[in-house]
DRENKETI-126533 format. One record per residue (C-alpha): residue number from 1; z negated, x, y negated; residue in three letters. Coordinates in steps of 0.1 Angstrom, whole numbers. Layout:
N
+-----+-------+-------+-------+---------+
| num |    c3 |    c1 |    c2 | residuo |
+-----+-------+-------+-------+---------+
| NUM |     Z |     X |     Y |     ALA |
...
+-----+-------+-------+-------+---------+
//
This chain:
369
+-----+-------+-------+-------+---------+
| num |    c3 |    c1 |    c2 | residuo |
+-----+-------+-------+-------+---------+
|   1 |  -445 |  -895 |  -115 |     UNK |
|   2 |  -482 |  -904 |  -111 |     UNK |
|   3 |  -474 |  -937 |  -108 |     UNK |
|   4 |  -456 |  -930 |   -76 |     UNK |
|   5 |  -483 |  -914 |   -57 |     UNK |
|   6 |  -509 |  -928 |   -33 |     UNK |
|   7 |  -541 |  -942 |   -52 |     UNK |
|   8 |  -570 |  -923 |   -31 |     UNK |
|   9 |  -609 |  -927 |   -41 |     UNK |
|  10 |  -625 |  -894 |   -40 |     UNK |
|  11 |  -657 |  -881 |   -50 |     UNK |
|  12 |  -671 |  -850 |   -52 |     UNK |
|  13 |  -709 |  -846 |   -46 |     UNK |
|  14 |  -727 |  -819 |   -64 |     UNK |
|  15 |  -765 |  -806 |   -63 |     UNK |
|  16 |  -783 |  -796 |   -93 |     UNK |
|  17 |  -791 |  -763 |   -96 |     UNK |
|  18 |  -798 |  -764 |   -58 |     UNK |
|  19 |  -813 |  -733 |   -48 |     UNK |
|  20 |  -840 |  -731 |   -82 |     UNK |
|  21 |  -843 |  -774 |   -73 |     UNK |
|  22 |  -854 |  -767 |   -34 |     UNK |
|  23 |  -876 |  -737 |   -52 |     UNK |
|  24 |  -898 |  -763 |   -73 |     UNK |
|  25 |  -895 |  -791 |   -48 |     UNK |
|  26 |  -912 |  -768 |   -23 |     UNK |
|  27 |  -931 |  -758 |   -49 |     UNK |
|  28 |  -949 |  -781 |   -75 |     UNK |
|  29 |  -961 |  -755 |  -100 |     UNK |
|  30 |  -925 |  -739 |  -105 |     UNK |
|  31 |  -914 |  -777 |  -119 |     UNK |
|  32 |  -903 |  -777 |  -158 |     UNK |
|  33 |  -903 |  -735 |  -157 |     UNK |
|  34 |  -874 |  -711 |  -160 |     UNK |
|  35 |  -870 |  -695 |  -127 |     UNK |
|  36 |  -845 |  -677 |  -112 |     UNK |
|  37 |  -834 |  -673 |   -73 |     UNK |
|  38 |  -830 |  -634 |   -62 |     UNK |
|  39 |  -826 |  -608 |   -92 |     UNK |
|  40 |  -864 |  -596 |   -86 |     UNK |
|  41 |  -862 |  -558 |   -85 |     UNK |
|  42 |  -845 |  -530 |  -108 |     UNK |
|  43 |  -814 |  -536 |   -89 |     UNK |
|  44 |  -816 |  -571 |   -83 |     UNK |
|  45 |  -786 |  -601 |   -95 |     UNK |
|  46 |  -792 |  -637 |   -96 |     UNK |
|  47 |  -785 |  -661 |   -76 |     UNK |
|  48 |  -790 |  -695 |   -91 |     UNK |
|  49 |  -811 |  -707 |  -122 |     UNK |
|  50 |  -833 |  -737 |  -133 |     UNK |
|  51 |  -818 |  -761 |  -160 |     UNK |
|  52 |  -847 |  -745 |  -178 |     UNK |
|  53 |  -835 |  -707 |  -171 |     UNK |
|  54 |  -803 |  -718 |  -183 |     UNK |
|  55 |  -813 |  -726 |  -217 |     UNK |
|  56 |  -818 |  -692 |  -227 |     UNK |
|  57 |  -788 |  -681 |  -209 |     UNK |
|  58 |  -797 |  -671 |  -179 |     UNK |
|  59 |  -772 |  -678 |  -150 |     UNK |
|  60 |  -760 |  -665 |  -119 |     UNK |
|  61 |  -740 |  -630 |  -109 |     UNK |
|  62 |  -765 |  -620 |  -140 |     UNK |
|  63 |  -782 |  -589 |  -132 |     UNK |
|  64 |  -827 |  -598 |  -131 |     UNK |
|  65 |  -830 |  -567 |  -161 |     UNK |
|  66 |  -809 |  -589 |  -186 |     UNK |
|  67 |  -820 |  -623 |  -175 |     UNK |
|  68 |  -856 |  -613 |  -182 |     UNK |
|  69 |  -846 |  -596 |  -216 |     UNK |
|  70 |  -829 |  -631 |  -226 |     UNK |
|  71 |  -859 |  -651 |  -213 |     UNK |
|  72 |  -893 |  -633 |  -208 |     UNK |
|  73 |  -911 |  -661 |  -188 |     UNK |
|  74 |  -885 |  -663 |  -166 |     UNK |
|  75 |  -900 |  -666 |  -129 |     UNK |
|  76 |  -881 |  -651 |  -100 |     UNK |
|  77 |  -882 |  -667 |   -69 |     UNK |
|  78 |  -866 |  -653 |   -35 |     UNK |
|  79 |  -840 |  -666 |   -16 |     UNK |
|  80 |  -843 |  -689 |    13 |     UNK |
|  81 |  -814 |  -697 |    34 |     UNK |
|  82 |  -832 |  -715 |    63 |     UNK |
|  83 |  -841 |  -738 |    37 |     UNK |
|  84 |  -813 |  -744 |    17 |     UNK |
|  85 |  -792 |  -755 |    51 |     UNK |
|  86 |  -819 |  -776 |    64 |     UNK |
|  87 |  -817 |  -797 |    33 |     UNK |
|  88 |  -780 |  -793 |    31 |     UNK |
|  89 |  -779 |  -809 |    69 |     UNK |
|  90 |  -800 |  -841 |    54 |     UNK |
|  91 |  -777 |  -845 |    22 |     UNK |
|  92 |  -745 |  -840 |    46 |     UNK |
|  93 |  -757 |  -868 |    66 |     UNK |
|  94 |  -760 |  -890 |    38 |     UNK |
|  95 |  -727 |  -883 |    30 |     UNK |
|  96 |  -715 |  -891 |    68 |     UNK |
|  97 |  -730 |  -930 |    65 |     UNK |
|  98 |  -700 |  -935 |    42 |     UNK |
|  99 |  -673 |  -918 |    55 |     UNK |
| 100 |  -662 |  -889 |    85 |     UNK |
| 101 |  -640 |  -877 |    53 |     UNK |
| 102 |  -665 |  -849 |    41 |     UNK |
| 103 |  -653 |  -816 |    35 |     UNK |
| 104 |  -682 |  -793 |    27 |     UNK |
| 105 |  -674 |  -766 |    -1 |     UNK |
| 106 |  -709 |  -747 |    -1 |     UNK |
| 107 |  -741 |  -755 |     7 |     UNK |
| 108 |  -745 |  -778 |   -23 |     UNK |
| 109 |  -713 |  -797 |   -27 |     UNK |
| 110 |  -688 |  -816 |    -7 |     UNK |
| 111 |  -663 |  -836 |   -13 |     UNK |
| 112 |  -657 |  -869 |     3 |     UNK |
| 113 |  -632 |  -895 |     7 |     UNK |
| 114 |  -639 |  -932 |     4 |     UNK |
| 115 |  -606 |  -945 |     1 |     UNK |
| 116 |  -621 |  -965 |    31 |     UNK |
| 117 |  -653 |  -963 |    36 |     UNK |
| 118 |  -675 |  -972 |    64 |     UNK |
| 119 |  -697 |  -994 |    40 |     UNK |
| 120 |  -668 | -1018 |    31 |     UNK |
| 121 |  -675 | -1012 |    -6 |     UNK |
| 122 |  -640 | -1012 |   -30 |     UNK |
| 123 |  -659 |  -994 |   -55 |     UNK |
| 124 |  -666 |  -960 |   -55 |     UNK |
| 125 |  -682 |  -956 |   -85 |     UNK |
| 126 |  -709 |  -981 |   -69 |     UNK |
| 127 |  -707 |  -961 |   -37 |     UNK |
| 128 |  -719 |  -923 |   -57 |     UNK |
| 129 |  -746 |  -940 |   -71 |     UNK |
| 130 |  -758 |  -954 |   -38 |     UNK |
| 131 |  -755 |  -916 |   -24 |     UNK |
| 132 |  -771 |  -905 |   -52 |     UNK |
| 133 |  -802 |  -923 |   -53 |     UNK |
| 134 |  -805 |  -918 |   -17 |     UNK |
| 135 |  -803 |  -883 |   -21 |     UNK |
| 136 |  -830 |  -887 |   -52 |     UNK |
| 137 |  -852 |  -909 |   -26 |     UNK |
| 138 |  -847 |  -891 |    10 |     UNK |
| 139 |  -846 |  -853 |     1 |     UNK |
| 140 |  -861 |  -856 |   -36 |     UNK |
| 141 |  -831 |  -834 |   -53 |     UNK |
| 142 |  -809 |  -848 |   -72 |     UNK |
| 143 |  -771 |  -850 |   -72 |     UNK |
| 144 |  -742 |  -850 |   -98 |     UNK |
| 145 |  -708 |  -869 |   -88 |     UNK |
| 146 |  -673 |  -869 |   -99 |     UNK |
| 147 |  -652 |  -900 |   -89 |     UNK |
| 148 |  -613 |  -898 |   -95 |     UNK |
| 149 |  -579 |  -904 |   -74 |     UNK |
| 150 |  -578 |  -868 |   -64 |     UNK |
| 151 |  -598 |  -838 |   -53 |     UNK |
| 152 |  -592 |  -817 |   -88 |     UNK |
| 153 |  -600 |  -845 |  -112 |     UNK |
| 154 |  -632 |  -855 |   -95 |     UNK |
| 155 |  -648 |  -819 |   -94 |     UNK |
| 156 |  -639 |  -817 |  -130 |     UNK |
| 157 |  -657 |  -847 |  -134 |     UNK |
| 158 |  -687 |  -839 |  -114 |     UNK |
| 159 |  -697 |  -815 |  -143 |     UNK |
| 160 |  -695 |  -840 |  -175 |     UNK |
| 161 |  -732 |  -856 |  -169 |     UNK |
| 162 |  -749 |  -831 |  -158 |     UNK |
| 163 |  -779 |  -830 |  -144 |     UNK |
| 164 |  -784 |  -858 |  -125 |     UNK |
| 165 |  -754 |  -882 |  -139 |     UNK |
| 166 |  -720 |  -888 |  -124 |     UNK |
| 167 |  -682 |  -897 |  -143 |     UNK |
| 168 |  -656 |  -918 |  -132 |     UNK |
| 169 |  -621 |  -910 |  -141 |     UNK |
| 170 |  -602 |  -943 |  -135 |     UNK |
| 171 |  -561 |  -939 |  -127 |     UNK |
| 172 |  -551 |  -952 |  -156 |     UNK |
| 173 |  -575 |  -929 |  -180 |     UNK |
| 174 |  -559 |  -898 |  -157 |     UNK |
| 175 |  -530 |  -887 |  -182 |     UNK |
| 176 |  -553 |  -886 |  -212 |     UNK |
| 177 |  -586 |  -876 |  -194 |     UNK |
| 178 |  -563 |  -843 |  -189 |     UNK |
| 179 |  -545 |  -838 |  -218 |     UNK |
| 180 |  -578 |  -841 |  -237 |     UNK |
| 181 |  -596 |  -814 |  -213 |     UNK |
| 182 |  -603 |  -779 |  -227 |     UNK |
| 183 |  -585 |  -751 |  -208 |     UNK |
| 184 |  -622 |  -734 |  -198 |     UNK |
| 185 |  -627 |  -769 |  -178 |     UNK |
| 186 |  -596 |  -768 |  -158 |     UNK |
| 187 |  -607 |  -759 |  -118 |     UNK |
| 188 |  -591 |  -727 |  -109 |     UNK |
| 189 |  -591 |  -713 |  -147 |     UNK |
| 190 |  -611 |  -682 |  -147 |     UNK |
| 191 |  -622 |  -667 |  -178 |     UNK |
| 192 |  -593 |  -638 |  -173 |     UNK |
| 193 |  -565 |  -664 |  -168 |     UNK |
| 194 |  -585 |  -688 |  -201 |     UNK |
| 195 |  -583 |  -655 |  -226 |     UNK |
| 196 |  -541 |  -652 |  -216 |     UNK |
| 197 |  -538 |  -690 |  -219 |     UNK |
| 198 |  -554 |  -688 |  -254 |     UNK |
| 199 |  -533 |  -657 |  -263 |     UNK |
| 200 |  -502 |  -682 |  -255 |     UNK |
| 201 |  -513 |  -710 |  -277 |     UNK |
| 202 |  -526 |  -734 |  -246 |     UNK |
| 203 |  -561 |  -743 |  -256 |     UNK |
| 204 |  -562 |  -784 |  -242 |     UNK |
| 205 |  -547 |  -800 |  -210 |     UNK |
| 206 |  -520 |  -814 |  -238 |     UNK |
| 207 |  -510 |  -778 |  -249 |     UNK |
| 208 |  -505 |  -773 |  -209 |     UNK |
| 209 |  -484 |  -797 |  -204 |     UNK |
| 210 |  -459 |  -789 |  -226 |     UNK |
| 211 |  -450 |  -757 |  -211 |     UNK |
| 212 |  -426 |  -762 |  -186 |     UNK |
| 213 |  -423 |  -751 |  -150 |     UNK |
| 214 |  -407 |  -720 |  -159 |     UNK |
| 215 |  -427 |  -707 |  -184 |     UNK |
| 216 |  -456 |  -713 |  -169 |     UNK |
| 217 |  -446 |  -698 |  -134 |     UNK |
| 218 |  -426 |  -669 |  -151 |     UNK |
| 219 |  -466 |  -662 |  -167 |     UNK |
| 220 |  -492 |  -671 |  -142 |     UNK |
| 221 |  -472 |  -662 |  -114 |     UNK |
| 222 |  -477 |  -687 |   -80 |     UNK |
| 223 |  -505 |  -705 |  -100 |     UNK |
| 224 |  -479 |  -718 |  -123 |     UNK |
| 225 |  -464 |  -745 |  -104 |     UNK |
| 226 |  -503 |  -751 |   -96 |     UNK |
| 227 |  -513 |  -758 |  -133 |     UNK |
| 228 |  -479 |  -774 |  -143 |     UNK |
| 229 |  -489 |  -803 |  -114 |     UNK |
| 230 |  -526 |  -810 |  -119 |     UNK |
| 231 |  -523 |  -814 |  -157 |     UNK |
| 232 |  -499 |  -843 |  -145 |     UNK |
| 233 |  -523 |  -857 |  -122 |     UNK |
| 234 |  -504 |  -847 |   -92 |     UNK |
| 235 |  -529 |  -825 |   -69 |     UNK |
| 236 |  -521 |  -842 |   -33 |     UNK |
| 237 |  -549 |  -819 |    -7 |     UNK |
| 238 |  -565 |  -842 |    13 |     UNK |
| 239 |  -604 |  -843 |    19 |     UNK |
| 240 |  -606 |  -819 |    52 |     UNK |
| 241 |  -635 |  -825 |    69 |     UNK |
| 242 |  -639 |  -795 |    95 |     UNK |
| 243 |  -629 |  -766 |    73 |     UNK |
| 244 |  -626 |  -737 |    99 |     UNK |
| 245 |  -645 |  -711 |    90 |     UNK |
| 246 |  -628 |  -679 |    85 |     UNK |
| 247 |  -652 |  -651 |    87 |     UNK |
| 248 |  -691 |  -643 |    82 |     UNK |
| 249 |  -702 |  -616 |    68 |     UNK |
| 250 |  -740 |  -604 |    53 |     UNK |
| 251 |  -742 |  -574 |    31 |     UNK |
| 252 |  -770 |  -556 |    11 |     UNK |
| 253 |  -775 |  -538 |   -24 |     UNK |
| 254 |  -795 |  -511 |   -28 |     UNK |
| 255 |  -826 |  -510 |   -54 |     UNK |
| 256 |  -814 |  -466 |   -51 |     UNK |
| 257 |  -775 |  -447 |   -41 |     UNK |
| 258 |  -772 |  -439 |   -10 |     UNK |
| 259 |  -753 |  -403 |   -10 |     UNK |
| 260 |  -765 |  -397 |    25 |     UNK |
| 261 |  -748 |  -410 |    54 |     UNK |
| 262 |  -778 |  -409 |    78 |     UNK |
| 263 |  -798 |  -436 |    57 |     UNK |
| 264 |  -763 |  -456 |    53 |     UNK |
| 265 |  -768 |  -456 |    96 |     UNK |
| 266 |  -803 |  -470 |    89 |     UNK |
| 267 |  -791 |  -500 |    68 |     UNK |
| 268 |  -762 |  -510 |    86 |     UNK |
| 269 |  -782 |  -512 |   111 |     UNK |
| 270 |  -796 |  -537 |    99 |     UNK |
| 271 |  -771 |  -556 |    82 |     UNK |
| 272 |  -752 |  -556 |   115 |     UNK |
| 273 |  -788 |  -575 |   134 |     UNK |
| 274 |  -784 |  -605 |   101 |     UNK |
| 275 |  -746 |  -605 |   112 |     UNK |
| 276 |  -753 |  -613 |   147 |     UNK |
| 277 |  -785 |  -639 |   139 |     UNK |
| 278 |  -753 |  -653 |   120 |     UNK |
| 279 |  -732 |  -651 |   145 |     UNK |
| 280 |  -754 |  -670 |   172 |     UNK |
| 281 |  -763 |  -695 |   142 |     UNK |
| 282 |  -726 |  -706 |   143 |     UNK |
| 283 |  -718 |  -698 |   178 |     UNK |
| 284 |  -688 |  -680 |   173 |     UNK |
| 285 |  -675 |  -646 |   174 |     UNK |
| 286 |  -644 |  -627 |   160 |     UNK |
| 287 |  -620 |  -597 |   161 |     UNK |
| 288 |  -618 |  -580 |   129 |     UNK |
| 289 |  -645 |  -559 |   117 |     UNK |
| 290 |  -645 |  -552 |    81 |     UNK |
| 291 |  -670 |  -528 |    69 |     UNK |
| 292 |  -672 |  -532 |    27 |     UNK |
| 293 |  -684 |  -500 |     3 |     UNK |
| 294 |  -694 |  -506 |   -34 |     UNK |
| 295 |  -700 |  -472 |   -46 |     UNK |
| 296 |  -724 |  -463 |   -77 |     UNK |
| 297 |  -697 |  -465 |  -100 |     UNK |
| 298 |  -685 |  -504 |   -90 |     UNK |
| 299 |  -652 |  -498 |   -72 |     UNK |
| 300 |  -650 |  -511 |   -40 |     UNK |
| 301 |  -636 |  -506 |    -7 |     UNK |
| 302 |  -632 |  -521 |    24 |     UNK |
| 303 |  -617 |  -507 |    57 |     UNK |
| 304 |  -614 |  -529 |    87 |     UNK |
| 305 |  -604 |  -527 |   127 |     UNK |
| 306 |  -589 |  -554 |   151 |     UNK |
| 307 |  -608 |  -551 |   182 |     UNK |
| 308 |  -583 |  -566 |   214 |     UNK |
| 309 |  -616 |  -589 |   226 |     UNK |
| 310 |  -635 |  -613 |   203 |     UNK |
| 311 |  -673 |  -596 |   199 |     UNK |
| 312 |  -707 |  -607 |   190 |     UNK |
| 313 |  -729 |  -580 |   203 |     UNK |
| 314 |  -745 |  -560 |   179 |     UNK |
| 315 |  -738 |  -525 |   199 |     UNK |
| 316 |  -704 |  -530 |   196 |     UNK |
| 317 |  -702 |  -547 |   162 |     UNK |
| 318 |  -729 |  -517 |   151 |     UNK |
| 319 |  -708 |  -487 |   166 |     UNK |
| 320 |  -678 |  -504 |   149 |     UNK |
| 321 |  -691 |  -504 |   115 |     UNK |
| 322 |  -702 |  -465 |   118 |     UNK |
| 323 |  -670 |  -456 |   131 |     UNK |
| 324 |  -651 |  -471 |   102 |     UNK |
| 325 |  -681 |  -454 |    81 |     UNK |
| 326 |  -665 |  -419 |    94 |     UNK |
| 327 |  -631 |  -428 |    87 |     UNK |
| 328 |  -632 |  -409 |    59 |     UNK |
| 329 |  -651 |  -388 |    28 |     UNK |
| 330 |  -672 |  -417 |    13 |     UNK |
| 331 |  -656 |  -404 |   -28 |     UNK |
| 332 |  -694 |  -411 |   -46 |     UNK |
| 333 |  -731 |  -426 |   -40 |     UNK |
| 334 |  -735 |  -460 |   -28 |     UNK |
| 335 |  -747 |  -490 |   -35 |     UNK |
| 336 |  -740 |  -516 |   -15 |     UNK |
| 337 |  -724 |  -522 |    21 |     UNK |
| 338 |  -718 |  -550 |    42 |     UNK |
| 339 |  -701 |  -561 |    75 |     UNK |
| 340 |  -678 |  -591 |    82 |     UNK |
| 341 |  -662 |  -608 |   113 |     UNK |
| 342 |  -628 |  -622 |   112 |     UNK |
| 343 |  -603 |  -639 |   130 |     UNK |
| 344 |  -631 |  -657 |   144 |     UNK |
| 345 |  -628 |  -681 |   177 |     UNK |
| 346 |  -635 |  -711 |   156 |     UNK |
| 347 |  -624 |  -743 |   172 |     UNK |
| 348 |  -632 |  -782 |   160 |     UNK |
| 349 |  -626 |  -814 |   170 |     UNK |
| 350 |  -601 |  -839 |   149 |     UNK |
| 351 |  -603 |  -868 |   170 |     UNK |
| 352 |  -626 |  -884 |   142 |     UNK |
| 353 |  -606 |  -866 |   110 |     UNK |
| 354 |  -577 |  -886 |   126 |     UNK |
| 355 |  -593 |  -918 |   134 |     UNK |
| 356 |  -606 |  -918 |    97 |     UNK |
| 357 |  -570 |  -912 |    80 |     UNK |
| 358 |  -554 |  -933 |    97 |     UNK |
| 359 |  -576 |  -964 |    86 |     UNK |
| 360 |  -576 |  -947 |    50 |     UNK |
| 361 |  -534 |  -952 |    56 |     UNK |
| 362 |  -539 |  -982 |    65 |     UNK |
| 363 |  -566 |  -999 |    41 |     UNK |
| 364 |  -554 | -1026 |    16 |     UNK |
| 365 |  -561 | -1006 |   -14 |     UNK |
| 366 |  -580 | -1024 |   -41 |     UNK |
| 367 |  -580 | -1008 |   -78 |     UNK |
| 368 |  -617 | -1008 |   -83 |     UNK |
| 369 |  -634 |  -976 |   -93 |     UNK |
+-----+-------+-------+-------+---------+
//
C-alpha cells in the first residue's frame, strides 16, 4: 500500500528550546544556566525551559513553585513575544529561499515541502542541513530537522537528535522505522490515549499495527482509522502554506481569586486592549466573542456571542465580554479569564500555493534523501 503512494520530501524544521534560546542569545550571562520562560510569581506556569532546566525536570505547563523545588538555581526569565516573532520572521525566510511550501505550526516550527525545491537540490537531507546552518549562522539559534516522505514521519523524526541534530527517515526504512517506534512517540498520542493503549497490550508501532481497523476504531473512536494509517506509512496532508487563522485570543491568570466582579471589569479591561493590539497586529477582525472562566477550583467555562458585523474595537469587544460576564452567577472565585475572536475575516492569497504544487506534480522525482 505504501508502495502506491506519491514519494514526497518533507521536512519539518524545529527550534531548540526557542523561547529559553532567544533568552540567552539576547542575553550572554543566561548561556549554560537553567532558566525558565514565565512561571515567576506564586501563581505563575512555565512556558518553555533551557536544555539545562530540563535536566532536572523542569518543563513547560509546570507550575514556577514545583519547577524551583526540582531545580533551585533555576532562573526565570519573562516572556517576550515581540521577540520571539521577529526572529520567527528571519527563520521563516530562510525557510522561503527553498520552497513557497511552508506551513508554519508555531512560532518555532514549520514544516516544509521540498519535493521541488527552488534550489534544484534532489536531496533533502542536504537541503535541512543547509537551513540549518544558516539558521545557526544568520539568527544564532539552532534548529532540529525531521526529513521523511510525509508530514507525520518527519515531525517524529525532528525529535530523535535533539538539540541541534536532524534524522532522515528514507522510504524504504518507513515500515520498520514505525513498527519499531514506541507508542509515547507516535504524534497525536497523548499521555491519556498512551496509558489505554498500554492497558490494551499496544506498546510499539508493531503492536499497532496489528490491531485492525475495527478494533482500533471501535476503541479510540474517529482517531482510529487515524492511527491504523500512519503506522502503515500512509498520512497524505499536504504542506499548507497559508494556514488561516481561526481565532486570537489573550487571556490572564491571576497571582489572587477574583470573587468580585468589579475587579474582574478591571482586568478584562485590559485583556480586551492585548486583544485589539492583536487584532491590528494581524489586521483582521471577527464575529464571535468568547469570553473563557477558569474558576479557583480548575473547571472551566466559556460562553460566547455571534455579533451580525465583524468587530475590532475594543468598546464593542469590551462591552461584549462584560455582558457575557453577567450572563450568569459566576459558581466560585476566579482565576483566570480571557477573550477570543472567531470566525475571523481572514483571507490569503493561493496564487503561489498553487504555482508551487503544481511544479511539485510535475517534478521528475529522484529517490535521494
Amino acid at each position: 500500500m505504501l508502495n502506491d503512494l506519491p514519494i514526497r520530501k518533507i521536512i519539518h524544521v524545529d527550534m531548540d528550546a526557542f523561547y529559553a534560546s532567544v533568552a540567552q542569545l539576547d542575553n550572554p550571562e543566561l548561556r549554560g544556566k537553567a532558566i525558565a520562560v514565565g512561571g515567576g510569581g506564586a501563581r505563575g506556569v512555565i512556558s518553555a525551559a533551557s536544555y539545562e532546566a530540563r535536566k532536572f525536570g523542569v518543563k513547560s505547563a509546570m507550575s514556577g513553585r514545583l519547577a524551583i523545588k526540582l531545580c533551585p538555581e533555576l532562573i526565570f526569565v519573562k516572556t517576550n513575544f515581540d521577540r520571539y516573532n521577529e526572529i520567527s520572521k528571519k527563520v521563516r525566510h530562510i525557510f522561503h529561499d527553498y520552497t513557497d511550501l511552508v506551513e508554519p505550526l508555531s512560532l518555532d516550527e514549520a514544516y516544509l515541502d521540498v519535493t521541488a525545491n527552488k534550489k534544484g537540490n534532489p536531496s533533502a537531507s542536504l537541503l535541512a542541513q543547509e537551513i540549518r546552518n544558516r539558521i545557526s549562522t544568520e539568527v544564532g539559534l539552532t534548529a532540529s530537522a525531521g526529513i521523511s516522505i510525509n508530514k507525520f514521519i518527519a515531525k517524529v523524526a525532528s525529535d530523535y537528535n535533539k538539540p541541534n541534530g536532524q534524522k532522515t527517515v528514507n522510504p524504504e526504512e518507513v515500515l520498520q522505522f514505525l513498527e519499531d517506534l514506541d507508542i509515547r512517540k507516535f504524534y497525536g498520542v497523548g499521555k491519556v490515549t498512551a496509558e489505554k493503549m498500554y492497558q490494551k497490550g499496544i506498546f510499539t508501532g508493531q503492536d499497532l499495527k496489528g490491531k485492525s481497523l475495527e478494533y482500533l476504531e471501535d476503541h479510540f473512536g474517529k482517531s482510529g482509522s487515524y492511527y491504523y494509517h500512519v503506522v502503515r506509512g500512509i498520512h497524505n496532508s499536504d504542506v499548507k502554506p497559508n494556514r488561516i487563522r481561526k481565532s486570537l485570543a489573550a487571556e490572564r491568570t491571576f497571582s489572587e481569586n477574583l470573587s468580585s466582579e468589579i475587579f474582574m471589569l478591571e482586568k478584562l479591561d485590559h485583556i480586551t486592549e492585548e486583544v485589539v493590539k492583536r487584532l491590528k497586529k494581524s489586521k483582521v477582525s471577527g464575529k464571535t466573542i468568547t469570553l473563557k472562566i477558569k474558576y479557583s477550583d480548575f473547571t472551566l467555562q466559556t460562553r460566547s456571542k455571534t455579533l451580525p458585523y465583524f468587530v475590532s474595537e475594543k468598546s464593542i469587544i469590551l462591552e461584549t465580554a462584560k455582558d457575557l460576564l453577567f450572563q450568569e452567577k459566576m459558581s466560585n472565585s476566579v482565576r483566570l479569564l480571557g477573550i477570543s475572536l472567531s470566525n475571523l475575516n481572514t483571507e490569503t492569497s493561493k496564487i503561489k500555493v498553487l504555482e508551487a504544487k503544481e511544479k511539485a506534480v510535475s517534478v521528475q522525482l529522484k529517490f535521494e534523501f
